[in-house]
C-alpha positions as CSV (number, residue, x, y, z in Angstrom):
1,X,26.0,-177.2,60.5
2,X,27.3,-180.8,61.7
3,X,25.5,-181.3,65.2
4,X,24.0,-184.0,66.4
5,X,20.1,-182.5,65.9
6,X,20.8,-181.5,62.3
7,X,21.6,-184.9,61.4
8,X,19.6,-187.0,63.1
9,X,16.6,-185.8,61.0
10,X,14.4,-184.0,63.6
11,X,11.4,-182.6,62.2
12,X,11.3,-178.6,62.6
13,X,9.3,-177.6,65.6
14,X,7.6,-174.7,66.7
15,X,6.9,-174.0,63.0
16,X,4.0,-175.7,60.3
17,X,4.9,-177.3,57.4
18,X,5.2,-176.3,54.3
19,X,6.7,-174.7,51.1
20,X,7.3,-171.9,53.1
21,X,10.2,-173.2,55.0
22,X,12.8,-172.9,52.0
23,X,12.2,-169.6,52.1
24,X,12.0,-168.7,55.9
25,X,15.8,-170.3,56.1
26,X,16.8,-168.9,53.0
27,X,15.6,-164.8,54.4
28,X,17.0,-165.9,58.2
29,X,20.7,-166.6,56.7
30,X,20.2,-163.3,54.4
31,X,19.1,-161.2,57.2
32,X,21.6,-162.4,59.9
33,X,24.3,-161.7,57.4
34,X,23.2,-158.0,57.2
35,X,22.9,-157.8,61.1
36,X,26.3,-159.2,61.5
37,X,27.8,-156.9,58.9
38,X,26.2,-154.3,60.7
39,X,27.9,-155.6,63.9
40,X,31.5,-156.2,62.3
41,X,31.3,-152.3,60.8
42,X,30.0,-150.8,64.5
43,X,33.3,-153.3,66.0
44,X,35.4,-155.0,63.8
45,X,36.9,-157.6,65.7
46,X,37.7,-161.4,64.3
47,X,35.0,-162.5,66.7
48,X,32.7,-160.6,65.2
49,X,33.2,-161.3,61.6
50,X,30.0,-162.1,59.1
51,X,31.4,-165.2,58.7
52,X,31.6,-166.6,62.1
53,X,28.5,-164.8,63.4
54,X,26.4,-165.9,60.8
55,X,27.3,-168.9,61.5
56,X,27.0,-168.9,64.7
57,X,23.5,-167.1,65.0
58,X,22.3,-169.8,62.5
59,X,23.7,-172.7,64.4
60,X,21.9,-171.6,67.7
61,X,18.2,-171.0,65.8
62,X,18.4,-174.2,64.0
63,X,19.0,-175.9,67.4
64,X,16.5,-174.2,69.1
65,X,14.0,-174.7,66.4
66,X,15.5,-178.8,66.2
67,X,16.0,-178.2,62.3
68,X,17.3,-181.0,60.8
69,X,19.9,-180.0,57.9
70,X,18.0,-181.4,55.0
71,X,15.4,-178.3,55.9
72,X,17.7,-175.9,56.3
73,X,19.5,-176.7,53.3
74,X,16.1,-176.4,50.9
75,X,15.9,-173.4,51.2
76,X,19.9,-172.2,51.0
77,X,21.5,-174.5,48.5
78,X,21.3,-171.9,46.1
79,X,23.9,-169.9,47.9
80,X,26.1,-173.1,47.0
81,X,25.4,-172.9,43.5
82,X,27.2,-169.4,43.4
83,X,30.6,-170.7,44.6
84,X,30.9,-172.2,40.7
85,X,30.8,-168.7,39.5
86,X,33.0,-167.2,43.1
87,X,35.4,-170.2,41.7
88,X,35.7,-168.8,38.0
89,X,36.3,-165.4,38.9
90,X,39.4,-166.5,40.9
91,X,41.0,-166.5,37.2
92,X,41.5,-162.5,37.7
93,X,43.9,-162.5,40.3
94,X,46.6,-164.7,38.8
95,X,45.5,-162.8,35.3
96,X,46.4,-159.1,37.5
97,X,49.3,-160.3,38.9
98,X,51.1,-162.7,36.0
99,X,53.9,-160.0,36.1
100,X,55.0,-161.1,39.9
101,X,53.9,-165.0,38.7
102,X,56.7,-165.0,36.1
103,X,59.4,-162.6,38.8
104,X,58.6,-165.0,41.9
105,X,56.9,-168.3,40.2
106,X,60.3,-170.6,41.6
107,X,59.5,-169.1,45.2
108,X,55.9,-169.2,44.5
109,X,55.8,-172.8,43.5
110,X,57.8,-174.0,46.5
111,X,56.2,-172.2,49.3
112,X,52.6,-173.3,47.6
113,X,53.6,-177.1,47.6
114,X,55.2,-176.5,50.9
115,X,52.1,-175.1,52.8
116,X,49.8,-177.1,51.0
117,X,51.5,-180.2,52.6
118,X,52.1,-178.8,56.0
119,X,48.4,-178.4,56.1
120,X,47.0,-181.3,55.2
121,X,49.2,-183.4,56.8
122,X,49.2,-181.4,60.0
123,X,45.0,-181.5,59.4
124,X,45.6,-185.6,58.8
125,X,47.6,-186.2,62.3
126,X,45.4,-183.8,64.4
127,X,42.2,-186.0,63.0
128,X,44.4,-189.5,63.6
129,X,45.7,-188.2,66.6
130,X,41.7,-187.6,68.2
131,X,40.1,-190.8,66.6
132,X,38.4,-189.4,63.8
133,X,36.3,-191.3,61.2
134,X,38.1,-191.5,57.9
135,X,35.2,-189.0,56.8
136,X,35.4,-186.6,59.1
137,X,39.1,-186.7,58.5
138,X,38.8,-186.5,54.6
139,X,36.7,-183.5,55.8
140,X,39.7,-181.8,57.4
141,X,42.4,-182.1,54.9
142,X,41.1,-179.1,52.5
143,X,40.9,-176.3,55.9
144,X,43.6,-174.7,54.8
145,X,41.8,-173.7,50.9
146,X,39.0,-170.9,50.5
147,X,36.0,-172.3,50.6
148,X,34.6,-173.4,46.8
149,X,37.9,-175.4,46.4
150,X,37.4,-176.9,49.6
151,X,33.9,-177.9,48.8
152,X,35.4,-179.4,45.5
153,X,37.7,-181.5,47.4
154,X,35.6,-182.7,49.6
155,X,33.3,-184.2,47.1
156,X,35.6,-185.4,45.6
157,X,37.3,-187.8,48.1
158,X,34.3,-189.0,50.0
159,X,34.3,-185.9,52.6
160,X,31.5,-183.8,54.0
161,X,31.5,-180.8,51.8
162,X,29.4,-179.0,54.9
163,X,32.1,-179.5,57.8
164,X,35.0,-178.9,55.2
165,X,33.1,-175.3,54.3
166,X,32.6,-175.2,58.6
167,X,36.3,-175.7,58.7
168,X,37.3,-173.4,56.2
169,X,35.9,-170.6,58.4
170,X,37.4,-171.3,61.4
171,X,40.8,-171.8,60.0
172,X,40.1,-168.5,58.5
173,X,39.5,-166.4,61.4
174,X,42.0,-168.1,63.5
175,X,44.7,-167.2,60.8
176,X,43.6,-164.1,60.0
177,X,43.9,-163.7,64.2
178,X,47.3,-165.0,64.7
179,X,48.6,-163.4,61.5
180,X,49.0,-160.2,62.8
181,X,51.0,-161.7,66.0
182,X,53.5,-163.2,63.6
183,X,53.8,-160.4,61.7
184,X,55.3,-158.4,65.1
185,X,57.3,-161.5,65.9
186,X,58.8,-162.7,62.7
187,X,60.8,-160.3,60.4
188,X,58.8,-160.9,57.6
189,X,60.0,-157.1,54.9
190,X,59.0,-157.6,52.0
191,X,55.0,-157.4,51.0
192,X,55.4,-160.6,49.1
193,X,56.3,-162.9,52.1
194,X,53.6,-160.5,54.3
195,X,50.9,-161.4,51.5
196,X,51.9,-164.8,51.8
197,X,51.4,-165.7,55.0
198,X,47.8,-164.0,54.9
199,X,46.7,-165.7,52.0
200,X,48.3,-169.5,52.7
201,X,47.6,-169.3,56.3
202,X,44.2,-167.9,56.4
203,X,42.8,-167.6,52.3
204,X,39.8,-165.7,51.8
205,X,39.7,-164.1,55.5
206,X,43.6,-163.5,55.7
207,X,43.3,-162.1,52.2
208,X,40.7,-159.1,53.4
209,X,42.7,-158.8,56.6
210,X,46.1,-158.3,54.3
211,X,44.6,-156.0,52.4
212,X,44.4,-154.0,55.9
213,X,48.3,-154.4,55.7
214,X,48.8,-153.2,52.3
215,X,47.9,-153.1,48.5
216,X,50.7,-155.3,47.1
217,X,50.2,-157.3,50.4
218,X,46.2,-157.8,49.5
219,X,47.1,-158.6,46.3
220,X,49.9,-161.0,46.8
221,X,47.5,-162.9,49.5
222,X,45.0,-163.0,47.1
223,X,47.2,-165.0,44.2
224,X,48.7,-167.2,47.0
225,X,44.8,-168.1,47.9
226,X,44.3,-169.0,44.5
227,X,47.2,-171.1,43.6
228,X,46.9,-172.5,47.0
229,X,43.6,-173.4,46.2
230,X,43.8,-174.9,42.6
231,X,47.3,-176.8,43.8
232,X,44.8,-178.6,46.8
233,X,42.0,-179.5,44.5
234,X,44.8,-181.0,42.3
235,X,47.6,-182.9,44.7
236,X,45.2,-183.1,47.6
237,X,42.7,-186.5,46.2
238,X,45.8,-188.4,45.5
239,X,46.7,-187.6,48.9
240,X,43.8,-188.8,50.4
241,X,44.1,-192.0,48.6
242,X,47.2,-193.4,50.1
243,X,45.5,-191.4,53.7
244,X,42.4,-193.7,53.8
């Protein structure tokens, strides 16, 4: 949660002190997750997504409650810790669908190393272009990757792994959104170039939203996210080294 009050390192008001805070943050981020599941099954709409109004509901207490984000963070790190394992079980994908890898991997290799580029460059001149600080805009490059390989990245090349993860989601929703207005506009046939967009354009949310589309489409989304993902956390540092 990058704002100004999180960071500055305002003490938590309204509330005493004490080992209990870990866990009051830790049961608020639980609990709005299950309202806004709740929400997103009563009307599912991209503005009403778990991840966005989580986020959102989160963002608004912590300001009114001036929480900085080393508080909030004691008490929810742990949900960090479980994007190593989220990270190992994206193995299962490309093991399901190694059939299509070996039909499609010359088409799957260019349009990979072709989106992965267009994304962070595009994320590089939007940054340059508003006067961004090289960290915010190291922060930037991985919006296009789910979000435990843009965490990785982030790390990894002097980034903030919090805004990257921020970004992630946003990129997410917004692609999941325009998605299905390209889908009426381009003549996109085939499930593999239908998955593709979903899962390069939009990862983890445009993979549940291709799913909507179609099985094969889910699926292909899903390997595209992955391969998408791994190809980032590889090409992407060397990148950002000739970007600083």
């Amino acid at each position: 949660m990058p704002t100004d009050s999180l960071l500055a390192g305002t003490p938590l008001s309204g509330l005493p002190h004490g080992e209990w805070h870990p866990l009051f943050w830790a049961a608020v981020t639980l609990g709005l997750y299950l309202f806004a599941r709740a929400v997103h099954q009563r009307h599912a709409r991209w503005w009403t997504s778990p991840l966005l109004l989580t986020w959102a509901l989160c963002f608004g207490l912590a300001e009114a409650l001036h929480t900085t984000y080393g508080d909030y963070i004691k008490g929810t790190h742990w949900l960090l810790t479980l994007l190593g394992p989220a990270t190992v079980a994206f193995a299962t994908p490309i093991y399901e669908q190694r059939a299509m890898i070996r039909r499609h991997w010359p088409i799957l290799v260019v349009a990979i190393m072709a989106g992965t580029a267009i994304a962070i460059g595009s994320s590089w001149a939007l940054a340059s272009a508003l006067g961004l600080s090289p960290a915010l805009r190291l922060s930037l490059l991985p919006r296009s990757v789910s979000t435990p390989f843009a965490i990785a990245f982030a790390e990894n090349v002097g980034g903030i792994p919090e805004l990257a993860a921020t970004c992630v989601v946003i990129t997410g929703l917004l692609g999941a959104s325009l998605g299905d207005v390209l889908l009426k506009w381009l003549p996109l046939r085939s499930s593999l170039a239908r998955g593709a967009l979903f899962g390069m354009g939009a990862h983890g949310v445009g993979t549940a939203r291709a799913r909507l589309v179609g099985a094969e489409e889910g699926s292909i989304a899903g390997l595209v996210m992955v391969l998408a993902g791994l190809t980032s956390v590889l090409i992407a540092p060397v990148i950002a080294l000739f970007m600083r």
